[in-house]
C-alpha positions in Angstrom: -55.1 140.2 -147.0 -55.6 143.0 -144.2 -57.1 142.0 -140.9 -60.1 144.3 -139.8 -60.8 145.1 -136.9 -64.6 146.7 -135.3 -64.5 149.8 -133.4 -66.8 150.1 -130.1 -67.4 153.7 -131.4 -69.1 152.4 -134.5 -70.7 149.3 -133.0 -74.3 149.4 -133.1 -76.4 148.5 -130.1 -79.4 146.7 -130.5 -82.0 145.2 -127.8 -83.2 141.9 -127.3 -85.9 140.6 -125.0 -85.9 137.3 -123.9 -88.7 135.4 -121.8 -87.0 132.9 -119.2 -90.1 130.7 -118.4 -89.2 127.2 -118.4 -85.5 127.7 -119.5 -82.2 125.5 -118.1 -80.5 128.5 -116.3 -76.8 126.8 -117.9 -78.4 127.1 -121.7 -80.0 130.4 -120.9 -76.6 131.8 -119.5 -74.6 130.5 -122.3 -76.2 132.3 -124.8 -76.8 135.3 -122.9 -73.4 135.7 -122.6 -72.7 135.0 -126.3 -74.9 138.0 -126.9 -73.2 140.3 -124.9 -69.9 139.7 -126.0 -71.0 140.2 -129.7 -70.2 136.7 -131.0 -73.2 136.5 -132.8 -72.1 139.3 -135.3 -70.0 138.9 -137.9 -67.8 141.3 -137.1 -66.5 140.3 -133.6 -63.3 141.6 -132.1 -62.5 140.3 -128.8 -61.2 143.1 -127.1 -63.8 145.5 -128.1 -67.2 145.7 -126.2 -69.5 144.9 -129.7 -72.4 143.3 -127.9 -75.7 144.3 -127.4 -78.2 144.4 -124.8 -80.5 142.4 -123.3 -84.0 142.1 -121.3 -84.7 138.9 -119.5 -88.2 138.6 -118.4 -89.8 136.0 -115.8 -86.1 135.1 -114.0 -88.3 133.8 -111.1 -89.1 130.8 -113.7 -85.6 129.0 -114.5 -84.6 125.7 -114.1 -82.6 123.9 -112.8 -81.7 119.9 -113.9 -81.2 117.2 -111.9 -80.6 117.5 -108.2 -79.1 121.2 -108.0 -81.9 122.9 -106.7 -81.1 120.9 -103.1 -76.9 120.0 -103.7 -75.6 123.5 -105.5 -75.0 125.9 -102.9 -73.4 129.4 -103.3 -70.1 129.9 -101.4 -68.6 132.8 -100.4 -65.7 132.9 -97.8 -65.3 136.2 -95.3 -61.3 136.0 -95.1 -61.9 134.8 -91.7 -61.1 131.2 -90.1 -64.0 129.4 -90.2 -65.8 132.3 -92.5 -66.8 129.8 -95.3 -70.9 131.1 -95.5 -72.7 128.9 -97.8 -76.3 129.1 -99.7 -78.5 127.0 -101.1 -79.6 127.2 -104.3 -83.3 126.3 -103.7 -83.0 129.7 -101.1 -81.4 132.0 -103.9 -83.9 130.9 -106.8 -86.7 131.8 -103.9 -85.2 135.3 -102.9 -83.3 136.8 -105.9 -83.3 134.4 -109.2 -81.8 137.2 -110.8 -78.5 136.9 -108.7 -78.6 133.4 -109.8 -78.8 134.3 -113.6 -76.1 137.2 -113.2 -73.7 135.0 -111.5 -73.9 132.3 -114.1 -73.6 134.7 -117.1 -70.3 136.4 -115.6 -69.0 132.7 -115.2 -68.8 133.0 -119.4 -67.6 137.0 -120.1 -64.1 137.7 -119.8 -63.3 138.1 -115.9 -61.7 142.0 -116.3 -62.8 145.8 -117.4 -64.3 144.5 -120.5 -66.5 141.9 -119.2 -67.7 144.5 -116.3 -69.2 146.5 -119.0 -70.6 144.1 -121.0 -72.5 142.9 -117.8 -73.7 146.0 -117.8 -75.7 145.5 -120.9 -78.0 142.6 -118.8 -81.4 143.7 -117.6 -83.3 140.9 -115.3 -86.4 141.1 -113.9 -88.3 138.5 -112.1 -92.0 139.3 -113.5 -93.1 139.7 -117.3 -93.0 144.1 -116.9 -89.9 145.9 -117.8 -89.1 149.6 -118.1 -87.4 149.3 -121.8 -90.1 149.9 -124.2 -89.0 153.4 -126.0 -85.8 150.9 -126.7 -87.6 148.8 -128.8 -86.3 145.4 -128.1 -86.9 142.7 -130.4 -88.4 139.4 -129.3 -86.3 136.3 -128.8 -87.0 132.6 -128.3 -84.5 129.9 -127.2 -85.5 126.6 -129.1 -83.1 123.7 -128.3 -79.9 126.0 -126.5 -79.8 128.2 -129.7 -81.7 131.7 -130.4 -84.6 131.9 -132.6 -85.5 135.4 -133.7 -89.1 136.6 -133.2 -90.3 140.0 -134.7 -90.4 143.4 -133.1 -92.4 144.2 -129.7 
C-alpha cells in the first residue's frame, strides 16, 4: 500500500467564521488551532500548511474559568536583571482580547516556519463586523468543545 501525501499547492482554502460570545478561551483555542493545521480534513499531512482560515467575531466576549481572570498573568522577561514585566489577565482581556486569543492558539501550532504561516490564516476582531465578506465564510458553532457546521453567510 503507497502512502499519500497532500500538496499545499493543491490544498484548498476555505473560510470559517466563528462567533466567540460566551466561549472558554482554552476550548475556543483548541479547535481554532485544529482548523488551521488542517486536522479536520481527511487528507492531513503534517508538514504541509492544509489548513484553512478563520474569522473570530466578538473576541472582547471570552471566558475565562475559575479564578484566571485575577491569578493568570502574562510574563515577559527584557533580558535584564530584574526585567521580569508581568500582566494581568483581567488588563489584557480589557485592552486587546485578541492578543489573548492569538497567544493561546500559537501555544497549539507547531512552534517554527510552518506554524508562523498557519497563524497567519487567524482573523480576530473584537466586535461582530469583519472585512471578509467577498470570501464567503461559512458559519460555525462550537457546541460542547467540538465544531458544529452552520450554513453559508
Amino acid at each position: 500500500m503507497k502512502t499519500t501525501y497532500s500538496k499545499e499547492k493543491g490544498a484548498e482554502k476555505r473560510w470559517y467564521l466563528i462567533d466567540a460570545s460566551g466561549i472558554v478561551l482554552g476550548r475556543l483555542a483548541s479547535q481554532l488551532a485544529l482548523v488551521l493545521r488542517g486536522k479536520h480534513k481527511v487528507d492531513f499531512t503534517p508538514h504541509v500548511n492544509g489548513g484553512d482560515c478563520v474569522i473570530v467575531l466578538n473576541a472582547g466576549s471570552i471566558r475565562l474559568t475559575g479564578n484566571k481572570i485575577n491569578s493568570k498573568f502574562l510574563k515577559k522577561y527584557t533580558g535584564y536583571p530584574g526585567g521580569l514585566k508581568q500582566t494581568p489577565y483581567s488588563r489584557l482581556m480589557k485592552e486587546n482580547p485578541g492578543r489573548v486569543l492569538r497567544r493561546a492558539v500559537w501555544g497549539m501550532l507547531p512552534h517554527n516556519v510552518l506554524g508562523r504561516r498557519q497563524i497567519r490564516a487567524l482573523k480576530i476582531y473584537q466586535g461582530a463586523a469583519h472585512p471578509h465578506a467577498p470570501q464567503k465564510p461559512v458559519t460555525i458553532t462550537i457546541s460542547k468543545g467540538r465544531f458544529v457546521s452552520g450554513g453559508q453567510q
